[in-house]
C-alpha positions in Angstrom: 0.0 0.0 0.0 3.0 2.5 1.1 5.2 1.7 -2.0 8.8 0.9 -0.2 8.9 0.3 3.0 12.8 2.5 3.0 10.3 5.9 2.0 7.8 5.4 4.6 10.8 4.7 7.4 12.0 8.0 6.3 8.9 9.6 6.3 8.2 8.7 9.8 11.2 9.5 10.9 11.2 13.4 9.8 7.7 13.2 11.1 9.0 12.2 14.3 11.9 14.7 14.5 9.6 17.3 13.1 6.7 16.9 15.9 9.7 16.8 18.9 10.8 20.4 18.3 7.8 21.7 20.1 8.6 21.4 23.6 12.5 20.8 23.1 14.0 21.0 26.4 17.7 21.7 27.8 17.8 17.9 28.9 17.5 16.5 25.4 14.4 15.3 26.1 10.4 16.8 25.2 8.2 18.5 27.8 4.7 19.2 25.8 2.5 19.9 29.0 -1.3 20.5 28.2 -2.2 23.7 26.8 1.4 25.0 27.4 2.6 27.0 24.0 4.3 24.1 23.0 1.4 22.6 23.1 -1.0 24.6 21.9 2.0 25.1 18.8 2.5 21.4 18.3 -1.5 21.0 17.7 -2.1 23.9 15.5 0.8 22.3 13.7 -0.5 19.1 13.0 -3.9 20.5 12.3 -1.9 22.1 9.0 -0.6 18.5 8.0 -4.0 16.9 8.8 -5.6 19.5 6.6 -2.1 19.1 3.8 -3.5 15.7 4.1 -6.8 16.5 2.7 -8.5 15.8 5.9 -11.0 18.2 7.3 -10.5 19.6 10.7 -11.7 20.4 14.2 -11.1 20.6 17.6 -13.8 20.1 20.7 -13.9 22.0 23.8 -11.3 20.1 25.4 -8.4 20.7 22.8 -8.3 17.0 21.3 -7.6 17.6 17.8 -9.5 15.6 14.9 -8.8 15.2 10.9 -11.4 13.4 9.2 -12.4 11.6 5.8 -16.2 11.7 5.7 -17.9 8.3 4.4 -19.7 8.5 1.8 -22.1 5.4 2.2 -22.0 5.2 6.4 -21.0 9.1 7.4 -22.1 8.4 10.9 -20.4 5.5 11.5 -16.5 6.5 12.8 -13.5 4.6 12.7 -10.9 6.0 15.0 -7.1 5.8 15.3 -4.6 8.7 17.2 -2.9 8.6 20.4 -2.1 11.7 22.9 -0.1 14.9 21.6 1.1 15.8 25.8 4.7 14.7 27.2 5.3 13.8 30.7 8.3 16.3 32.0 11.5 16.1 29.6 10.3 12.8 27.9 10.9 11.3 24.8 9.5 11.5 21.1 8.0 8.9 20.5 5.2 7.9 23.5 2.2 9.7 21.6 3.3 11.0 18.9 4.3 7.8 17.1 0.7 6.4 17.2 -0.7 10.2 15.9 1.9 10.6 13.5 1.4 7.0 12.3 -2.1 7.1 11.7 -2.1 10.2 9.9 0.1 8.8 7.5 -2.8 5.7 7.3 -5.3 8.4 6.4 -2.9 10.2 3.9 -2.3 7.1 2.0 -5.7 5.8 1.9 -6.9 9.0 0.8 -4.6 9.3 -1.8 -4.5 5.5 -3.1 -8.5 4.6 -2.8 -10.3 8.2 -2.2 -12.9 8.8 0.8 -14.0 5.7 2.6 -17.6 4.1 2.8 -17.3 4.5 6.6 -15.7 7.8 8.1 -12.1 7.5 9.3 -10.3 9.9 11.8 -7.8 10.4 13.3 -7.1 12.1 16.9 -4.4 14.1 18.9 -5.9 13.6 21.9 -4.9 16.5 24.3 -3.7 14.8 27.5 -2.9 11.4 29.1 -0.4 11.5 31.3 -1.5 13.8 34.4 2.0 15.9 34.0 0.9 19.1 34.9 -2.2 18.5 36.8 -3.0 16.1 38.7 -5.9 14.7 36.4 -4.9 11.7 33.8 -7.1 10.9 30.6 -8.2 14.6 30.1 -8.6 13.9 25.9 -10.6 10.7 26.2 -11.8 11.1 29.3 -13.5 14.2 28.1 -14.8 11.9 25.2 -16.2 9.1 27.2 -17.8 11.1 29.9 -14.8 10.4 32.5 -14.5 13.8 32.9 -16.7 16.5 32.0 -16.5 20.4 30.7 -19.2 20.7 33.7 -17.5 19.4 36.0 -14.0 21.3 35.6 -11.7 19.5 38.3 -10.9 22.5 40.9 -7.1 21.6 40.3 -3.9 24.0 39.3 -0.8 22.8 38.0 2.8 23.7 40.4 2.9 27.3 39.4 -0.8 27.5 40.6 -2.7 28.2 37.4 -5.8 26.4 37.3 -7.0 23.8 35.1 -9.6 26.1 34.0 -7.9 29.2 33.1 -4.7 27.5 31.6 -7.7 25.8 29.1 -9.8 29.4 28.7 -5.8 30.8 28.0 -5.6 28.2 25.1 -8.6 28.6 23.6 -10.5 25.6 24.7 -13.5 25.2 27.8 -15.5 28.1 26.0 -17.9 26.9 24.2 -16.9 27.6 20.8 -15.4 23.9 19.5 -17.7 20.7 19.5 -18.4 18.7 22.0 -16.2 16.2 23.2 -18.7 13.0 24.0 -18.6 10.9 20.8 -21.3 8.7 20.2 -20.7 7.9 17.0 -17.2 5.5 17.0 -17.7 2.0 15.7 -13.7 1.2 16.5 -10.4 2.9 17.7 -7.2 1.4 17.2 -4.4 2.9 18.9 -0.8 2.7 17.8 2.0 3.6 20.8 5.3 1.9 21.8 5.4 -0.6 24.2 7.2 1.4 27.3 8.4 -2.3 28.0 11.3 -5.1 26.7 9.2 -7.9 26.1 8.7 -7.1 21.9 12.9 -6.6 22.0 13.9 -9.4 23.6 11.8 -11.7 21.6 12.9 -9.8 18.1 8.9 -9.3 17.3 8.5 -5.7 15.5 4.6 -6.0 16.7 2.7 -6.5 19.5 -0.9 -7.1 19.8 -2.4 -6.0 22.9 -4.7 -8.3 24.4 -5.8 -6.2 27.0 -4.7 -3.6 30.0 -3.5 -4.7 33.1 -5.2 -4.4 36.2 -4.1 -2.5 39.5 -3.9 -2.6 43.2 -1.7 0.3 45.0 -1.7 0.3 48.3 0.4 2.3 51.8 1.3 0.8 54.9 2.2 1.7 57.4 5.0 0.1 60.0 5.2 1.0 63.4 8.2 0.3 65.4 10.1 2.1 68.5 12.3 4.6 68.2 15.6 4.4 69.8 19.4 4.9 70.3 21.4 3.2 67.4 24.1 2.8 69.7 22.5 1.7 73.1 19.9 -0.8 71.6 21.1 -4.1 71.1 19.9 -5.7 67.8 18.0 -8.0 69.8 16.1 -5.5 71.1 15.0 -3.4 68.7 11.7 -2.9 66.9 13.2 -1.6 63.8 10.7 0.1 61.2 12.9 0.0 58.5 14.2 -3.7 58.9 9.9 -4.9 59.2 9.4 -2.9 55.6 13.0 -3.7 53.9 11.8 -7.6 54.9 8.3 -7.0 53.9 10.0 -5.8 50.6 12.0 -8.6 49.7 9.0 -10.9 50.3 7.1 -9.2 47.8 9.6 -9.6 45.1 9.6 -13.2 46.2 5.9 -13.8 46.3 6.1 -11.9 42.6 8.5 -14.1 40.7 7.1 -17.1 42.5 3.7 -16.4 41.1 5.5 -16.2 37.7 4.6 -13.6 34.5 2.9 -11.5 34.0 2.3 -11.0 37.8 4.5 -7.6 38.9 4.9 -5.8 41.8 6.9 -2.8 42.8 7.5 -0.8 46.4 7.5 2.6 45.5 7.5 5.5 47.3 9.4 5.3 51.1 8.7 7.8 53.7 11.2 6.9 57.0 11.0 8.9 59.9 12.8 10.2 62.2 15.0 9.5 58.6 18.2 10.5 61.2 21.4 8.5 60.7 21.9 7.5 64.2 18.9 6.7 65.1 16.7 3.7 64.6 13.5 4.3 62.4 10.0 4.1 64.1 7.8 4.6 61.7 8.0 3.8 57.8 5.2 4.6 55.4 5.6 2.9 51.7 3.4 1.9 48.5 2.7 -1.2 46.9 2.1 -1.2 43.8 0.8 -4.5 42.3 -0.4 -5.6 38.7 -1.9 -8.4 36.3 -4.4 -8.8 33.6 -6.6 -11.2 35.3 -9.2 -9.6 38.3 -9.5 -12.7 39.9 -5.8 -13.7 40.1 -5.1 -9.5 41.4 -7.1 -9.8 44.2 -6.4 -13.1 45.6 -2.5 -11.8 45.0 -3.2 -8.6 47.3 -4.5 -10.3 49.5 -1.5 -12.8 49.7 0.7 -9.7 49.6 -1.1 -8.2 52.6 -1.4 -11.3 55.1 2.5 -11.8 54.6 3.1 -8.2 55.8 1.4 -9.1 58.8 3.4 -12.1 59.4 6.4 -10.5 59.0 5.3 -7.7 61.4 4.3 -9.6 64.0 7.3 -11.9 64.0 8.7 -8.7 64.7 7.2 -7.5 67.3 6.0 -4.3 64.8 2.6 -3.0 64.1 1.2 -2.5 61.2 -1.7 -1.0 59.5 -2.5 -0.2 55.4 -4.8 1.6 53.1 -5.8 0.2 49.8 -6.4 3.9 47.6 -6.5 2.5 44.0 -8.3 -0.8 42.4 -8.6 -0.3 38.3 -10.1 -3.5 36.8 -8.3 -5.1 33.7 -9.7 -3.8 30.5 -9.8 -6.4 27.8 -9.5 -4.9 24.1 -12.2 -6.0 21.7 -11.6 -9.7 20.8 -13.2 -9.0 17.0 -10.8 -6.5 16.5 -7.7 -8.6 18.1 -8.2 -11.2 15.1 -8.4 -8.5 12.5 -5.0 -7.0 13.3 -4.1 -11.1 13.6 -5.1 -11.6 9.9 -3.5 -8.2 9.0 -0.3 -9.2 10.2 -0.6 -13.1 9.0 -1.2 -12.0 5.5 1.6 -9.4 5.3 3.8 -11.7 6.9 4.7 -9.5 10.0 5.7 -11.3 12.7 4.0 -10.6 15.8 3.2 -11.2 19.8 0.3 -11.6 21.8 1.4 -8.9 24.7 -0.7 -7.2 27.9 -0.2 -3.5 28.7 1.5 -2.9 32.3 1.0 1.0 31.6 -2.9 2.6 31.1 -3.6 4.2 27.8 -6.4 6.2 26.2 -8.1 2.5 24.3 -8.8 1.5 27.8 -11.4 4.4 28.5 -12.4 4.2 24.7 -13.7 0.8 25.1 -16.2 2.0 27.1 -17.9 3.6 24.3 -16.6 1.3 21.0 -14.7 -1.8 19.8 -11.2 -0.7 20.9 -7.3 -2.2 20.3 -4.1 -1.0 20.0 -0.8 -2.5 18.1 2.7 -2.6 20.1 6.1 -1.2 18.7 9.1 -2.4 20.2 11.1 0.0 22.9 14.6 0.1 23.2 16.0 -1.7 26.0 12.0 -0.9 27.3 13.0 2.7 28.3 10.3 5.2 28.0 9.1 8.9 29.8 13.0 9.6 29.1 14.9 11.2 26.4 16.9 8.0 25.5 13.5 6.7 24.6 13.4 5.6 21.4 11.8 3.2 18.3 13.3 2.1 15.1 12.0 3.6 11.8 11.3 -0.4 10.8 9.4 -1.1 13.2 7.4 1.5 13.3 7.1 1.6 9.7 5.9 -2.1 9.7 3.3 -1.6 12.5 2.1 1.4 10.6 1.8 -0.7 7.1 0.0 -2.8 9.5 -2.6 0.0 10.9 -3.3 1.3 7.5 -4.4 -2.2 6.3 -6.6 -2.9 9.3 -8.1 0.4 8.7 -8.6 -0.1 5.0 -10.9 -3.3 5.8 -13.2 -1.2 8.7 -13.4 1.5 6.9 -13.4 0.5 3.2 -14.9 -2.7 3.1 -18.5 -4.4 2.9 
């Protein structure tokens, strides 16, 4: 469909480069925080290559930015690809951007190779996702999906203490004057992004199709212990905060690889106090944050997690107590659209993996409201939200040969 794959690689690539220079930081990395000028920049810019593209465009209230091929046989009926056009703080070029830029070139071709589709086709910078300057995540498609609401403005302000609200009225957007942001009308979305992990690397597959999103338990506890003299008190003696949690930490690393893949399970953030070097910790507050694509099998591993903290701290002599604050569910992606990027890739020959995501993405609130999937791209060395981020112009080429065929047969055939 793309003529040699060596043009579209270099294509992409440009693209890539092209779309990073708004929000090029001192670090070497991008920060494009929602409805900063660099964003607002990098949006208007793209809405010129949409429209170069022949695609007609618009914007809704909340800034996500649509081109679209109107269908000439099922107008009302949508067929969505895109991704989010917002960074997290000196990030990399490709989380986002690869999955917009991707599918625009879809649209371009298709346009130009087979003319306007029976179905409508568009594509979408969705204008936030990753919560990087306010504390609110999914603003795009949460705004879409009914998530979040123009209504129902979150009373939140970003570290310089700008609201949410008058950072959006500052960019244009929250007035009024663009379209609404529910859709009602999507029949699919497919979204393209890199896998922000090493599994598609290390087993040398340039796609990955997502079976679904991982669910997630975070939790705090909290250790209590005594206070004391880190001279005086002989180790016998002690009830030592830190040793309970650094022993409750090892155990879940050990309860995680005994349960095998794709269980995973992280302590995160570590608050110590008196945090004094010659004194021995009484009190340690610290997350858990625990993950896997099955509910059942979550739930019965939190609660494994959480009766072997208890053991532990009463085998010390420690008290302990703990808050669960988060519990997403696993969101499966749409099983009729799973087998049509499986055909895709079996007929074009592409090699491929059945993967589940670890991170959240916008096709998890989108399959609320339609048939929703997304394709994988391999990361190097799985490193992502940094400037050494990055994705080969191969692999992304492939997975976007891939996209534009998939799309070809929603939107283009009987």
């Amino acid at each position: 469909m793309f003529g040699p794959i060596a043009q579209l690689k270099q294509q992409l690539a440009n693209q890539i480069d092209w779309l990073s220079h708004y929000g090029a930081d001192s670090e070497g990395g991008v920060t494009r925080l929602l409805y900063s000028p660099a964003w607002v920049n990098a949006q208007n810019g793209l809405a010129q290559r949409m429209r170069e593209a022949g695609l007609d465009t618009y914007y809704d209230d909340a800034g996500n930015l649509y081109g679209r091929l109107e269908g000439t046989e099922q107008p009302e009926a949508v067929v969505l690809t895109g991704s989010h056009i917002d960074t997290v703080r000196s990030g990399g070029k490709y989380d986002g951007a690869a999955g917009i830029l991707a599918g625009l070139s879809c649209l371009r071709q298709l346009y130009e190779q087979y003319g306007r589709p029976k179905r409508t086709l568009e594509i979408v910078s969705l204008c936030e996702e990753e919560g990087s300057r306010f504390p609110v995540t999914f603003w795009g498609s949460g705004n879409m999906t009914g998530r979040w609401s123009m209504s129902r403005i979150p009373e939140v302000s970003d570290i310089e203490g700008i609201p949410l609200a008058h950072a959006m009225a500052d960019a244009g957007f929250g007035l009024g004057t663009h379209r609404p942001c529910r859709r009602q009308d999507l029949i699919a979305f497919i979204e393209l992004h890199i896998e922000q992990g090493m599994v598609l690397e290390r087993l040398g597959r340039p796609i990955g199709i997502v079976q679904g999103i991982v669910g997630q338990v975070r939790l705090t506890f909290e250790v209590c212990g005594e206070t004391n003299h880190a001279g005086t008190t002989q180790m016998g003696w002690r009830k030592d905060a830190v040793a309970g949690m650094a022993e409750m930490a090892l155990a879940l690393e050990q309860e995680a690889k005994a349960a095998g893949d794709p269980y995973v399970a992280t302590v995160g953030k570590i608050v110590v106090t008196p945090n004094v070097s010659n004194v021995i910790a009484g009190n340690v507050l610290f997350t858990v944050d625990l993950r896997h694509p099955n509910a059942f099998s979550l739930e019965t591993f939190a609660r494994q997690v959480v009766e072997r903290f208890y053991s532990i701290a009463s085998d010390r002599s420690l008290q302990l107590s703990h808050r669960q604050w988060m519990h997403a569910e696993p969101v499966p992606m749409n099983d009729a659209l799973i087998r049509e990027l499986e055909q895709t890739c079996q007929s074009l020959q592409v090699s491929y993996h059945a993967i589940h995501s670890g991170a959240g993405h916008d096709a998890q609130l989108l399959s609320a409201i339609c048939p929703s999937a997304m394709l994988f791209v391999p990361s190097r060395a799985g490193i992502s939200h940094s400037p050494d981020e990055y994705t080969s112009a191969q692999d992304l080429a492939l997975a976007t040969i891939v996209l534009a065929d998939t799309l070809h047969r929603l939107a283009y055939g009987n």
